[in-house]
N, CA, C and O atoms as CSV, one atom per row, in Angstrom:
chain,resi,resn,atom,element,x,y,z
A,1,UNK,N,N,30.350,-19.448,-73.553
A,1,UNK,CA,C,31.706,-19.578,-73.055
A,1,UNK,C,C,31.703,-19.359,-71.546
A,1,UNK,O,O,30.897,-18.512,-71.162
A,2,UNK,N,N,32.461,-19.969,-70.596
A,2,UNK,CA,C,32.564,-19.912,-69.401
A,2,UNK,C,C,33.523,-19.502,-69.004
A,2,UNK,O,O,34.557,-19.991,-69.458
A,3,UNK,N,N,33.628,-18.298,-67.861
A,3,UNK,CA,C,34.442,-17.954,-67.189
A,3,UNK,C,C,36.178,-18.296,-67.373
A,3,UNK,O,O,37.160,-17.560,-67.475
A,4,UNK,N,N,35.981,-19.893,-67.356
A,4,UNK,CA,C,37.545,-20.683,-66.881
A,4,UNK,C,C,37.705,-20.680,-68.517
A,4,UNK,O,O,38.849,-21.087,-68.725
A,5,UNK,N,N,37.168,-20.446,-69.560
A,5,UNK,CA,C,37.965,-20.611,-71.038
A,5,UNK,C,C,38.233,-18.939,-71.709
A,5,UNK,O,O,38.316,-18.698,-72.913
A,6,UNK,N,N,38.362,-17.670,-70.333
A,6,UNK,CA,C,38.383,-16.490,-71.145
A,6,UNK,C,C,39.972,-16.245,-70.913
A,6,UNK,O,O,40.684,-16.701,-70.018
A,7,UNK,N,N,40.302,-15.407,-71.964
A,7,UNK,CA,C,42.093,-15.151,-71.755
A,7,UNK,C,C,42.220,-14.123,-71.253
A,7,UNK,O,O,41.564,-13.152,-71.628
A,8,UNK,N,N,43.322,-14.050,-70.022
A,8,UNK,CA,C,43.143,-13.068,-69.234
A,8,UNK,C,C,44.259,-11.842,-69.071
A,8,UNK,O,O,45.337,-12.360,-68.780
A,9,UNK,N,N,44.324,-10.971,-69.124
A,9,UNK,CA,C,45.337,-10.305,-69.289
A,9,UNK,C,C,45.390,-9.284,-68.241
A,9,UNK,O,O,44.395,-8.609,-67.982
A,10,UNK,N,N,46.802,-9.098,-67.461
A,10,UNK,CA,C,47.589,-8.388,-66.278
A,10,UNK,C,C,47.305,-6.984,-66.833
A,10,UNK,O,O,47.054,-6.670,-67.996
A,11,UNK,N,N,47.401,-6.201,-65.732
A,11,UNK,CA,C,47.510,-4.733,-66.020
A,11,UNK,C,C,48.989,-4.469,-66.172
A,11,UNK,O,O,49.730,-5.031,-65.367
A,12,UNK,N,N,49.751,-3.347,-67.502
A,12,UNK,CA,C,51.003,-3.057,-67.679
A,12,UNK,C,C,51.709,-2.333,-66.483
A,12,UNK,O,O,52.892,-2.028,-66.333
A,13,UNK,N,N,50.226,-2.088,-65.391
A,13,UNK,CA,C,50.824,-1.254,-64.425
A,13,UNK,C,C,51.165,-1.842,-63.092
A,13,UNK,O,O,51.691,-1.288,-62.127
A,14,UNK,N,N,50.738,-3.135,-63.240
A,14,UNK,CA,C,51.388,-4.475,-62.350
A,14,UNK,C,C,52.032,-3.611,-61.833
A,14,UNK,O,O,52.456,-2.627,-62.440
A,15,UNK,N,N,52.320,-3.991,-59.859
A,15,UNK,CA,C,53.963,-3.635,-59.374
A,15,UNK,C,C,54.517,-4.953,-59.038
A,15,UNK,O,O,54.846,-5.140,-57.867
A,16,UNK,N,N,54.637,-5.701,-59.724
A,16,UNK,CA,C,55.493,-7.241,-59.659
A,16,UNK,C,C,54.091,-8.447,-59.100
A,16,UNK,O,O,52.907,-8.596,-59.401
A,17,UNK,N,N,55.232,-9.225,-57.996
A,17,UNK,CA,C,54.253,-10.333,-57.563
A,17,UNK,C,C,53.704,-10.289,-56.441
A,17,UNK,O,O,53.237,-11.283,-55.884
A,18,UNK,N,N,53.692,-8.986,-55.915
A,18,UNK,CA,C,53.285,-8.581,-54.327
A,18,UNK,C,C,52.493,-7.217,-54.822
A,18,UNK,O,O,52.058,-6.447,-53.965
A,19,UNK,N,N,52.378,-7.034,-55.744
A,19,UNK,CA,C,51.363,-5.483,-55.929
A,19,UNK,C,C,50.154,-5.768,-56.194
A,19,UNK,O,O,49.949,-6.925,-56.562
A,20,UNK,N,N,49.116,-4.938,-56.107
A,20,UNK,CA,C,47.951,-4.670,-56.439
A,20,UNK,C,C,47.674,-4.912,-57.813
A,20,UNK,O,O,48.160,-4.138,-58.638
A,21,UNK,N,N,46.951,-5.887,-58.197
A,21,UNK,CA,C,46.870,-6.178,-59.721
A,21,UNK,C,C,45.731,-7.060,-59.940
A,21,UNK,O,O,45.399,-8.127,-59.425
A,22,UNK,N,N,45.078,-6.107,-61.108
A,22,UNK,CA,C,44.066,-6.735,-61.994
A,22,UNK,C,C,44.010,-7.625,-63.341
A,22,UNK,O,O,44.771,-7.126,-64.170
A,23,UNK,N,N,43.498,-8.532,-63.730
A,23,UNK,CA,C,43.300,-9.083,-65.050
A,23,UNK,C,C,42.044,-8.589,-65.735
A,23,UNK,O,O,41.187,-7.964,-65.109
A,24,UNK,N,N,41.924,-8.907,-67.182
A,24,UNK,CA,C,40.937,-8.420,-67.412
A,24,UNK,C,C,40.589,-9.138,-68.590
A,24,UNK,O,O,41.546,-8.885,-69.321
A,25,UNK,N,N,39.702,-9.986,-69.332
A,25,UNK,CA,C,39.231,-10.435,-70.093
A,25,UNK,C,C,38.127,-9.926,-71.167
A,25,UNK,O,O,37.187,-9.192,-70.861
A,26,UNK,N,N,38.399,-10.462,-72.577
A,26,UNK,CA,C,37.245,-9.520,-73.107
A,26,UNK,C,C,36.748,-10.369,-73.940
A,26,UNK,O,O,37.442,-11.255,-74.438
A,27,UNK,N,N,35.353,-10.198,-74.232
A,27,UNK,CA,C,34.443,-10.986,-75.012
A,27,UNK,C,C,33.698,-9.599,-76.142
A,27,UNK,O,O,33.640,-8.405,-75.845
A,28,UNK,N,N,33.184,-10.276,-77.500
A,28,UNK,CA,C,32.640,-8.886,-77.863
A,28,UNK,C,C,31.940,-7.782,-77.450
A,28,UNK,O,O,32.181,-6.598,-77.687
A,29,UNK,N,N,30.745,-8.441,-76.593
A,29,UNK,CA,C,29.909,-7.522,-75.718
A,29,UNK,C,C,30.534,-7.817,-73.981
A,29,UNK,O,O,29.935,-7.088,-73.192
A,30,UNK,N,N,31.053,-8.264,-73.648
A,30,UNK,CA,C,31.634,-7.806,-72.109
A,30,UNK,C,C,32.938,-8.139,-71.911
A,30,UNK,O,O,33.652,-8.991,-72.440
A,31,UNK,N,N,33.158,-7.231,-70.959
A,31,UNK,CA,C,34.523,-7.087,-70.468
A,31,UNK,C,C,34.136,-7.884,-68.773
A,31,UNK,O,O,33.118,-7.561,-68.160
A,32,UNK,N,N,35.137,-8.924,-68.224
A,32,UNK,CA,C,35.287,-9.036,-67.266
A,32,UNK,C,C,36.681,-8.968,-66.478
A,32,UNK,O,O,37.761,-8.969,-67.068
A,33,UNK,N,N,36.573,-8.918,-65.336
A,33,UNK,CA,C,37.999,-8.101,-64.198
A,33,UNK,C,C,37.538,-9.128,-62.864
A,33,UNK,O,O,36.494,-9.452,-62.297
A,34,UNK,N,N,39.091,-9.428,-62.746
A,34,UNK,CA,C,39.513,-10.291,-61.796
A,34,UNK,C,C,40.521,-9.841,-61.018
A,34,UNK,O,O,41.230,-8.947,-61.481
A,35,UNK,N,N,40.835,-10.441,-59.484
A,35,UNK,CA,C,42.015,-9.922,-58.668
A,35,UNK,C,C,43.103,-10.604,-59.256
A,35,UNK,O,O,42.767,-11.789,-59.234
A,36,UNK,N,N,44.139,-10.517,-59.731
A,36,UNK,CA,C,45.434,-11.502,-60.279
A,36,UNK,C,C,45.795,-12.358,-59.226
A,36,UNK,O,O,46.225,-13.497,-59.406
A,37,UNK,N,N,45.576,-11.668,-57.789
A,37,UNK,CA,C,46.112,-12.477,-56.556
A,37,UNK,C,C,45.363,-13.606,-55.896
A,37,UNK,O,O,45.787,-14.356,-55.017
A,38,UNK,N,N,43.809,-13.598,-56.647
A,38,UNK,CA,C,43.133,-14.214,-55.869
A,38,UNK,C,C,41.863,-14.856,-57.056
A,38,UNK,O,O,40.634,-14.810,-57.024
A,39,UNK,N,N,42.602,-15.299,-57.811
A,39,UNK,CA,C,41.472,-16.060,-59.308
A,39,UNK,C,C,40.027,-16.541,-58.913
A,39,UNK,O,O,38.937,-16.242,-59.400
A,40,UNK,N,N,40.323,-17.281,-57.996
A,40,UNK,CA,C,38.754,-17.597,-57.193
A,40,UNK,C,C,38.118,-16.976,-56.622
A,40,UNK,O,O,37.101,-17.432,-56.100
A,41,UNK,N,N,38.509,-15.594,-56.499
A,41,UNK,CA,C,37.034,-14.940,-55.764
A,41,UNK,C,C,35.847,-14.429,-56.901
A,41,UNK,O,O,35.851,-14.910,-58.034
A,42,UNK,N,N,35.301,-13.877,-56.675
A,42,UNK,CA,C,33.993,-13.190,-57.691
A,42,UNK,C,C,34.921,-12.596,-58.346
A,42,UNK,O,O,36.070,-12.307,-58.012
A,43,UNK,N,N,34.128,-12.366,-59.684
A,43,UNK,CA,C,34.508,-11.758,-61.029
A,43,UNK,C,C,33.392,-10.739,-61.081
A,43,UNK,O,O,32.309,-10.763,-60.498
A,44,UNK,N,N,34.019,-9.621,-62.108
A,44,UNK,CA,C,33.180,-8.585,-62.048
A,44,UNK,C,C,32.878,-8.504,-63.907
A,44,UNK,O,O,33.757,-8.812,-64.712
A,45,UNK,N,N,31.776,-8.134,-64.231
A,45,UNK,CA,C,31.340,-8.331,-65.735
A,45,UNK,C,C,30.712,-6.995,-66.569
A,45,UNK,O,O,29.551,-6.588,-66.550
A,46,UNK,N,N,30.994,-6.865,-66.748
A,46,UNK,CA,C,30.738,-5.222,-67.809
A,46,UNK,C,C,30.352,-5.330,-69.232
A,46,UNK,O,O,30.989,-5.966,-70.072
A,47,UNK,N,N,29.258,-4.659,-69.448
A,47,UNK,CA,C,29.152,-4.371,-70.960
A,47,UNK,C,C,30.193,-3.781,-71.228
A,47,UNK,O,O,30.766,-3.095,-70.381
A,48,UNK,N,N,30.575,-3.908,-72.272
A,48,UNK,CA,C,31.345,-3.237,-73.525
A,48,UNK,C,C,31.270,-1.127,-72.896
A,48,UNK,O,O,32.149,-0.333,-72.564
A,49,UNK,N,N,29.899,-1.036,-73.011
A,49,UNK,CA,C,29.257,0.501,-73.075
A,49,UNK,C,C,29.775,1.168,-71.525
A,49,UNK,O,O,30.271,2.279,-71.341
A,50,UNK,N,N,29.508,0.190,-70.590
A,50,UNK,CA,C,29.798,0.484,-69.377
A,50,UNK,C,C,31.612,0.635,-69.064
A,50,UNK,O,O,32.297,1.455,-68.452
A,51,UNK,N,N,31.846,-0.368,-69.685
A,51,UNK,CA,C,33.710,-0.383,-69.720
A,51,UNK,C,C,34.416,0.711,-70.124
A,51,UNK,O,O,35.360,1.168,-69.479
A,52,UNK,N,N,33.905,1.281,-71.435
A,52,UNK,CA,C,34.047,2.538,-72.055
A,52,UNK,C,C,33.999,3.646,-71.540
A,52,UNK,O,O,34.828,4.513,-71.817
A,53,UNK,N,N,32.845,3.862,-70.543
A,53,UNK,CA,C,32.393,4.732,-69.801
A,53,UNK,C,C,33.492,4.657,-68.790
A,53,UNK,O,O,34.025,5.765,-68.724
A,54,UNK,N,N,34.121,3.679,-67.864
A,54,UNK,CA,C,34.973,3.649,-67.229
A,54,UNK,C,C,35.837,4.037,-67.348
A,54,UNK,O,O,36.228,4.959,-66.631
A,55,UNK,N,N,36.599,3.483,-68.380
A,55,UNK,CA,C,37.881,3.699,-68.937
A,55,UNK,C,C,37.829,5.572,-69.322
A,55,UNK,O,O,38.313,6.518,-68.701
A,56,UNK,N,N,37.520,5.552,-69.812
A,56,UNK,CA,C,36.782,7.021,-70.383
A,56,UNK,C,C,37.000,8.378,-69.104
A,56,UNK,O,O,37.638,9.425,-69.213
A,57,UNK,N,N,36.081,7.774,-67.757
A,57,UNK,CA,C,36.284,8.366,-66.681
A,57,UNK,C,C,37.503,8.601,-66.503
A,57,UNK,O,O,38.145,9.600,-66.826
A,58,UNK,N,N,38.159,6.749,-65.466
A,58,UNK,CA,C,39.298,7.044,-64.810
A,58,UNK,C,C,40.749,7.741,-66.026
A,58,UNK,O,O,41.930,7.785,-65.682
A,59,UNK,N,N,40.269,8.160,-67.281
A,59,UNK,CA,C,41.537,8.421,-68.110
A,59,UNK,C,C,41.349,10.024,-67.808
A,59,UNK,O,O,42.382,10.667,-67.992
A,60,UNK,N,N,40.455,10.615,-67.469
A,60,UNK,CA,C,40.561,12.151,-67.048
A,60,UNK,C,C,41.114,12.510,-65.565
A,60,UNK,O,O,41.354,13.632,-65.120
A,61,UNK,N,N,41.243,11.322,-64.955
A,61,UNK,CA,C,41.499,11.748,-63.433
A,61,UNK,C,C,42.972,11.533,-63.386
A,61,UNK,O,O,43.596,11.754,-62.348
C-alpha cells in the first residue's frame, strides 16, 4: 500500500484551520504522521511498538 491510499485522521486537539495540526494514519504494523497543513512534505513512519512507546510517554507529561 502506498502512502497516497492510507486514511488519515486530524488530531481532536486541532485548533481550527490556522492551528498546529497533525494527521495520522495506521496500518497493522505502522503508524504514520503527517503536517495537516502541508500533505507534501515528508511523512514520518513508526512501528506499532515505537508509537506505543510514544503515546505511552507523552500521556505522563
Amino acid at each position: 500500500m502506498s502512502t497516497s491510499e492510507l486514511i488519515w485522521h486530524k488530531s481532536s486537539y486541532s485548533s481550527g484551520s490556522e492551528g498546529d495540526c497533525v494527521e495520522v494514519a495506521t496500518r497493522p504494523d505502522t503508524v504514520h504522521v503527517r503536517d495537516s497543513k502541508d500533505k507534501q512534505r515528508a511523512q514520518l513512519a513508526f512501528s506499532s511498538t515505537e508509537w506505543a512507546s510514544f503515546v505511552a510517554y507523552t500521556a505522563q507529561r
